[in-house]
N, C-alpha and C positions, 0 to 999 in steps of 0.2 A: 386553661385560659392563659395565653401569652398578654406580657406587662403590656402591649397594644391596646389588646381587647379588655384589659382592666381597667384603662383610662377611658376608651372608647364609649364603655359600657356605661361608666359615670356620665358622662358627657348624652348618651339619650335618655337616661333618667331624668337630668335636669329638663334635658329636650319637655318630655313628655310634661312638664308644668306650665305648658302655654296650651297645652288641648282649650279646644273651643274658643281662644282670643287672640291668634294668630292669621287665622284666615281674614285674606288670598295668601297671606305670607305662609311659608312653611313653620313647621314647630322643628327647632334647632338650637342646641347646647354645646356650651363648651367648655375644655378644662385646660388651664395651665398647669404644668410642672417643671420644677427645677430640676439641675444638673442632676441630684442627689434620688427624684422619684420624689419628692415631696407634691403637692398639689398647693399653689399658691396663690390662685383664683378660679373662679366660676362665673359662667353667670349663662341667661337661657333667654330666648326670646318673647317677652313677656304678652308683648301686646301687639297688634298690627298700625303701623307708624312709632312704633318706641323703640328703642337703642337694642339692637340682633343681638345676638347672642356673644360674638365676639367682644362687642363692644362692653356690653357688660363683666366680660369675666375680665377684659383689663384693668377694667374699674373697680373691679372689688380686687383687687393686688394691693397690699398695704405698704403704702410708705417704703416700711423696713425692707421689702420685698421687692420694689423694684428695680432694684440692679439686678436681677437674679432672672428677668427679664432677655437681658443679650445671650443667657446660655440656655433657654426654655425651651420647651414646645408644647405647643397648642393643639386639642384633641378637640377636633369640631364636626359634628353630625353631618354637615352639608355646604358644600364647596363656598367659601365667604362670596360675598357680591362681589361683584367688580365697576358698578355702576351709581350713577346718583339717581337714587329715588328718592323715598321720603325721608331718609338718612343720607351720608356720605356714604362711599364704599367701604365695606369691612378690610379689604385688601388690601387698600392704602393703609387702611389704622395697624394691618400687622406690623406692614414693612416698614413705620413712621415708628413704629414701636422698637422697631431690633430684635424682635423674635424671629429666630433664625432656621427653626422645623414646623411645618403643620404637618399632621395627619387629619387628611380626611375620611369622612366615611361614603358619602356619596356624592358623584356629581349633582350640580344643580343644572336643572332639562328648561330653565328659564331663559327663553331667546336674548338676553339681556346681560345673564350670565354666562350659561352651557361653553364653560371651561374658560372662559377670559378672567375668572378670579384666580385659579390653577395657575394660568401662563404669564399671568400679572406678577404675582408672586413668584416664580422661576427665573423669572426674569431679572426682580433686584436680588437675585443670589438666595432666596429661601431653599430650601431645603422641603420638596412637597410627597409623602406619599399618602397615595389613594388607597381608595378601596379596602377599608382598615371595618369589619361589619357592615359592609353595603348593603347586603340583604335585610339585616336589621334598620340600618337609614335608612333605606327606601321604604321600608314595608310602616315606618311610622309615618311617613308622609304620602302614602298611597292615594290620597285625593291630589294631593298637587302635583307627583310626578304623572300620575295620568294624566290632568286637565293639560299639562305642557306637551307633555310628549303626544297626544292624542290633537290638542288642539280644541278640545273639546272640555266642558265639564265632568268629573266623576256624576256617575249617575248609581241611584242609592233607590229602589224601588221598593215601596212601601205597602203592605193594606194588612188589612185582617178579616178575618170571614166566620163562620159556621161549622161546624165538625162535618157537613154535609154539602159543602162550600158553595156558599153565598154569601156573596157582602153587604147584601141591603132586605130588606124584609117589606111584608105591608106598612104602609106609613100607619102612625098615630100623629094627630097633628103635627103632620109633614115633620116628625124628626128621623133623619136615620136611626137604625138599627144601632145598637149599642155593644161591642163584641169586648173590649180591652176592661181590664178592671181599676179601677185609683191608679193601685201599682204599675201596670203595662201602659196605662194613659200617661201616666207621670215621666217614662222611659222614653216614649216616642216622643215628648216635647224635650226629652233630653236630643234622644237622637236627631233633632232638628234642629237643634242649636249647635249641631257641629256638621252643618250644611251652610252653603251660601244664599241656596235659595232655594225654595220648595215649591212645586209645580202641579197642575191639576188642570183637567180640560173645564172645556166650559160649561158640561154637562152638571159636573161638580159644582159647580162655582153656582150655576144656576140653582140647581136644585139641593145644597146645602147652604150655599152662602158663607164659606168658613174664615174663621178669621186667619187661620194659617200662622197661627204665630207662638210662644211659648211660653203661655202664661202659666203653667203648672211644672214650670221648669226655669231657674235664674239664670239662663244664660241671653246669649244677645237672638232676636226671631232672626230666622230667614227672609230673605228678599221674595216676597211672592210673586209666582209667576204663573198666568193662566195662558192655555193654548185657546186661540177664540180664532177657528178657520173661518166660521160663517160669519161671522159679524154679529153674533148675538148679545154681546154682555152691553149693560153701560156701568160704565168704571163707576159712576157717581152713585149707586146705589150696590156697590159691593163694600163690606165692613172689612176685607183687608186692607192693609195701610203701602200707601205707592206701590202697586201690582206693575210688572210689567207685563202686557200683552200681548202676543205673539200672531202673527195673524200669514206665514208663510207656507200654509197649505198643510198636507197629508207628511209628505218629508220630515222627519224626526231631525235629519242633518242638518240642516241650515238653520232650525233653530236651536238645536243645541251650539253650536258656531256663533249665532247671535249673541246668547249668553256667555260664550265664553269671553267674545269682542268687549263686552259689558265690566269682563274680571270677574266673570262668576266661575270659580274652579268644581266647585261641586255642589249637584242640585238634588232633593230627597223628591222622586214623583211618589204621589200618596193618591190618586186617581182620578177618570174612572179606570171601571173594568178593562172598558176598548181602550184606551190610553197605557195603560199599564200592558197590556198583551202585548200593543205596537211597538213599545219600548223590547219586549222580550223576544218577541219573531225576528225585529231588526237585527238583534244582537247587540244593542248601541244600550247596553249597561254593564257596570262591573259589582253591584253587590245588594243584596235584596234578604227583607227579612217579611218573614210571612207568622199571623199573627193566629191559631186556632183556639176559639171559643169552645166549652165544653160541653155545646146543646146542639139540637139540630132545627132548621125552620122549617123544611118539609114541605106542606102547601103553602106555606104563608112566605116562604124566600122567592125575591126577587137580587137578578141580577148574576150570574153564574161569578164565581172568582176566578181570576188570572189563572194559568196553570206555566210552571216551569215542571219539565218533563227533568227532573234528571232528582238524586239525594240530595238531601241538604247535606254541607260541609260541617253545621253545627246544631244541635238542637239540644232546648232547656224548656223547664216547665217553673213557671212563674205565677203563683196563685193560680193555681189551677189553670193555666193559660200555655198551649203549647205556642212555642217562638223557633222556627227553623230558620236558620240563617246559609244564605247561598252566596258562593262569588264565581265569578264569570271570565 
């Protein structure tokens, strides 16, 4: 590991303590160091509308330490802004600062940004090098570089099924089938709290009525979204909270593109069956985790489960629960 990637490395460690309260915004950290290799501040992007990552690690610079400022550089996960949004731009505050080197780690694919923070900073004389673990930046904000570069939301496909795969059984007072135990239940309302929004046809929506949100997990719910081609729901008798309703056909594209119009960068589809295969035929998803129960229903399964034809990338057993995870 070169003295680059030992700052670097610091810098997405801190990245990584805004998972789940950063989105739309990306998770991004930063580190100063003095002439000497000392490290003189920090700080990471905490929350979505609150002070980026750069901003904070000037601000935690003490007193004593800021002169030490005009001979530093800045070790930052992901190209500063160059724009006003719900903050100023990070790229002013460098070069208002007198910090005279960034390294960064990866571009930002944000039409807003996508290199005018880089060329902003070149320009009043900083000192810029790229590409310093890009693979690693990238690969921690892999819902937001896709949602940009794609134009579309991350798409995260979701169910769980039968050892003999079915996702739904004979009703008993019309409840589904039950495959996830406490534990995997608990996980998947994790895994929906580091989504924007979580999606389901109408099929679903009708015949479970779910509330789509993350009550068996403290993070913030997803934005619900049901696909309703035919015109069948009314919103006023479904228990999720502000659904948005999609009503542009068979097309999986234009409405994902809807959502992304909306700033939804990534959406977790949790089903039905037909919904979740269209997402997989299309090819219009990048990661999916599939959820096996350890019984079989035999006569009494209804509902055949999704099928992705290829290995899963990772698989674990979890109370008794196989969990294969795939990316696309």
């Amino acid at each position: 590991m070169n003295i680059e990637e030992k700052y670097m490395r610091r810098a997405l460690e801190l990245a990584r303590h805004g998972l789940g309260n950063t989105s739309p915004n990306p998770m991004v950290g930063a580190v100063i160091v003095d002439h000497s290799g000392r490290i003189i501040g920090e700080g990471y992007h905490r929350r979505c509308g609150e002070g980026h990552a750069e901003v904070n690690a000037i601000a935690s610079v003490a007193d004593a330490d800021r002169g030490a400022l005009r001979d530093a550089t800045m070790y930052v996960t992901l190209e500063p802004c160059s724009h006003y949004g719900k903050t100023p731009p990070c790229a002013k505050l460098i070069i208002d600062t007198g910090i005279p080197r960034v390294v960064v780690g990866a571009g930002d694919p944000f039409k807003e940004v996508a290199g005018r923070g880089i060329r902003m900073m070149r320009e009043a004389g900083i000192e810029v090098a790229e590409g310093i673990m890009a693979a690693e930046s990238r690969a921690l904000n892999r819902r937001f570089m896709t949602a940009h570069e794609q134009q579309r939301p991350f798409v995260t496909l979701k169910w769980a099924r039968s050892t003999d795969g079915f996702m739904d059984s004979d009703r008993v007072d019309g409840q589904p089938a039950k495959f996830s135990t406490p534990l995997t239940a608990m996980l998947v309302h994790r895994l929906r709290s580091l989504h924007d929004a979580i999606l389901v046809g109408s099929g679903t929506a009708l015949a479970d009525n779910p509330r789509l949100d993350c009550r068996l997990w403290p993070g913030r719910s997803p934005r619900p979204v049901v696909i309703d081609r035919r015109g069948r729901l009314d919103e006023a008798s479904l228990r999720m909270s502000n659904p948005i309703i999609l009503t542009d056909g068979d097309d999986l594209e234009p409405n994902l593109k809807t959502l992304y119009s909306k700033g939804i960068t990534s959406v977790l589809v949790e089903g039905g069956a037909e919904l979740l295969q269209s997402f997989i035929n299309s090819g219009l998803w990048d990661a999916a985790r599939i959820e096996t129960a350890p019984f079989t229903l035999g006569s009494h399964g209804r509902v055949a489960a999704p099928q992705i034809v290829r290995h899963p990338d990772r698989t674990e057993t979890i109370g008794g629960n196989k969990i294969e995870y795939y990316n696309n």
